[in-house]
C-alpha positions in Angstrom: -153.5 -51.9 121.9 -151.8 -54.9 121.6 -147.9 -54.5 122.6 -145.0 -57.1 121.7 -142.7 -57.8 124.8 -139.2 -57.7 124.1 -137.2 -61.0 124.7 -133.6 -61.6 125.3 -132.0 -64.3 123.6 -128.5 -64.6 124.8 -125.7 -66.6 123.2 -127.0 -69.8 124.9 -130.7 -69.7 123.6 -129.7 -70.6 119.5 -127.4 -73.2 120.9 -130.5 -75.2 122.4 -131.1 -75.7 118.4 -127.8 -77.8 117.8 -129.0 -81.1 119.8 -132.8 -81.1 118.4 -131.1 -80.2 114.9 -128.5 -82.9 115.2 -130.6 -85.6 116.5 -133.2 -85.1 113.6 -130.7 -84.9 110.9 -129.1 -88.2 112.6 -133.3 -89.8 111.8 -133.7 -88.4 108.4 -130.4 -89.6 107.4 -131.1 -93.1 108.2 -134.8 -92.8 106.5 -132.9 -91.8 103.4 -130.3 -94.8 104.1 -133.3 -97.3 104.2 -135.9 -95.6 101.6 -132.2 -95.8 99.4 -131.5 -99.6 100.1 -135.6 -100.4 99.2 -134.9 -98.3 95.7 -131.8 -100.4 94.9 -133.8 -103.7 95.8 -137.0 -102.7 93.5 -134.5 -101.8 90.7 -133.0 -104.8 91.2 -136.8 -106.9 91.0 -137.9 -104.4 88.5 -134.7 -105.4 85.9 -135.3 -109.3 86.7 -139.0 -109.3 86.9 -140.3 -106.6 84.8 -143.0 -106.2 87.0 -145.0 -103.1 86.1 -146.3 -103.2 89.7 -143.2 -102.4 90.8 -143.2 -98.8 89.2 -145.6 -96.7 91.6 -143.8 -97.8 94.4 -140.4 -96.4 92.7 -142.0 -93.4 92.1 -143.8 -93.0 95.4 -139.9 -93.7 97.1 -139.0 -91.0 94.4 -141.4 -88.3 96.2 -140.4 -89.7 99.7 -136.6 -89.1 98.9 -137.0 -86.0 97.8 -139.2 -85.1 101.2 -136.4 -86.1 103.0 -133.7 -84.5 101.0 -135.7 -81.3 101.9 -136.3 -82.2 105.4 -132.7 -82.5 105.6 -131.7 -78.9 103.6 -134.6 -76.7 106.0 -132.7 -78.5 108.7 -129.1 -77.7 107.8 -130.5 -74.2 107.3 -131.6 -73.9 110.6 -128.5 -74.9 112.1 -126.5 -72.5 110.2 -128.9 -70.1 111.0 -128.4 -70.6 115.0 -124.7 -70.2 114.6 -125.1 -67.4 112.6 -127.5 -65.9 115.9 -124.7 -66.8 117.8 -122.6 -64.9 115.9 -124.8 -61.8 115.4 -125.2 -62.0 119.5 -121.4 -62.1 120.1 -120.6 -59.3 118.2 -123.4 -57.0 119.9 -126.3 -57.4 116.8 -128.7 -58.6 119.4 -132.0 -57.7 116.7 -129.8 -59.7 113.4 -129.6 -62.4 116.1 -132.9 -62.6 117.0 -134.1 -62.2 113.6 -131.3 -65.2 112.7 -132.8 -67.3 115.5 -136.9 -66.8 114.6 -135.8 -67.9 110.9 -133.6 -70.6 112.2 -136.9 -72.2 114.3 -139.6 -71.6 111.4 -136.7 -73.8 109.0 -137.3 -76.3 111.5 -140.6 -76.5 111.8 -140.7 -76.4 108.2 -138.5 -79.4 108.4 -140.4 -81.2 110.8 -143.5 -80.4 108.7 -142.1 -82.0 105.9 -141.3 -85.5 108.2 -144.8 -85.6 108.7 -145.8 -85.3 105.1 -143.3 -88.5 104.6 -144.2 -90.6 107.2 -148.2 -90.2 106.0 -147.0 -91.0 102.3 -145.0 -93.9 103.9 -147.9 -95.1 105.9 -150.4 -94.8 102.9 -147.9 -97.3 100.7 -147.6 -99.4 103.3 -151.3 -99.8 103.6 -151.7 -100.4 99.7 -149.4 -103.3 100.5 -151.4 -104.8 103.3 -154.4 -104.2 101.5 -152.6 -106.7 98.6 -151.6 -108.9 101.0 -154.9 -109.6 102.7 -157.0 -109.9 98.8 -154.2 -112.5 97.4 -154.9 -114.1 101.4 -159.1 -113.7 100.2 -157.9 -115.0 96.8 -155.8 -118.5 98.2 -158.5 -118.9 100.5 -161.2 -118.8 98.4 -159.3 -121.6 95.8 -158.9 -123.5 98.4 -155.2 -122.9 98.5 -154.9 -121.5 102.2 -156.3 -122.7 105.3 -156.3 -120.6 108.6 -154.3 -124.3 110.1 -151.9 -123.7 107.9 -151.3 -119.8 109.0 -151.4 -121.0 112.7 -148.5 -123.6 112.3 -146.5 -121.7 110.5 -146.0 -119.1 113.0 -146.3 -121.2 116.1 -144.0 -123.7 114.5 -140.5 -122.3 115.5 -141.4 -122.8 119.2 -142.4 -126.0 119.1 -139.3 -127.4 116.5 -136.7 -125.9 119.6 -137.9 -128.0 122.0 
């Protein structure tokens, strides 16, 4: 029959979780910090402009903040669930610490699950843009507005105005 092996985790092993938890938190933090600034820009846009095109990419930075709000609570939960192994282990509860550490890495796999769910949702808006960008590009090109010349110089021309 199929027999688990017993592992030791000693008082080092949940403390390998405070530098993967810390450097994560330190990259969802400063997704938030830039999805926060693009909110406060489109609101800005949206007030002036009242552009109704404006309002699925608010809501799609609504879902994306939220992601990362809960990317950021399953990973404070697995920190707090290491020190609480650590803990456990110090005082002799090796099986509370084990069970404390085994919840502490499924919180951050949840975590990191939840990162990829926001990068693909971040990807997919950035697409829809590109996608806008290259039909209003069909659109001036078919009027006659924009030329492929035109494109060309005005991204080779900072090189050639320096010298």
């Amino acid at each position: 029959m199929f027999q688990l092996e017993t592992i030791d985790i000693t008082l080092n092993t949940p403390a390998l979780l405070f530098s993967t938890v810390s450097l994560l938190y330190i990259g969802y933090t400063t997704r938030f910090m830039n999805i926060a600034n693009l909110v406060r820009n489109l609101k800005n846009k949206f007030v002036e402009t009242h552009d109704p095109s404006l309002l699925p990419q608010i809501s799609n930075l609504r879902r994306r903040i939220i992601l990362i709000r809960n990317m950021q609570l399953k990973g404070i939960s697995a920190l707090f669930c290491s020190v609480l192994s650590i803990i456990a282990i110090y005082f002799r509860h090796q099986h509370t610490g084990e069970f404390l550490f085994g919840v502490g890495l499924i919180l951050l796999s949840l975590s990191m699950v939840s990162a990829v769910r926001e990068v693909i949702i971040s990807v997919d808006a950035l697409n829809i843009e590109l996608s806008q960008v290259e039909e209003l590009k069909s659109e001036l090109e078919a009027q006659g507005l924009l030329h492929m010349e035109d494109i060309r110089k005005f991204f080779v021309r900072g090189d050639d105005d320096e010298a």
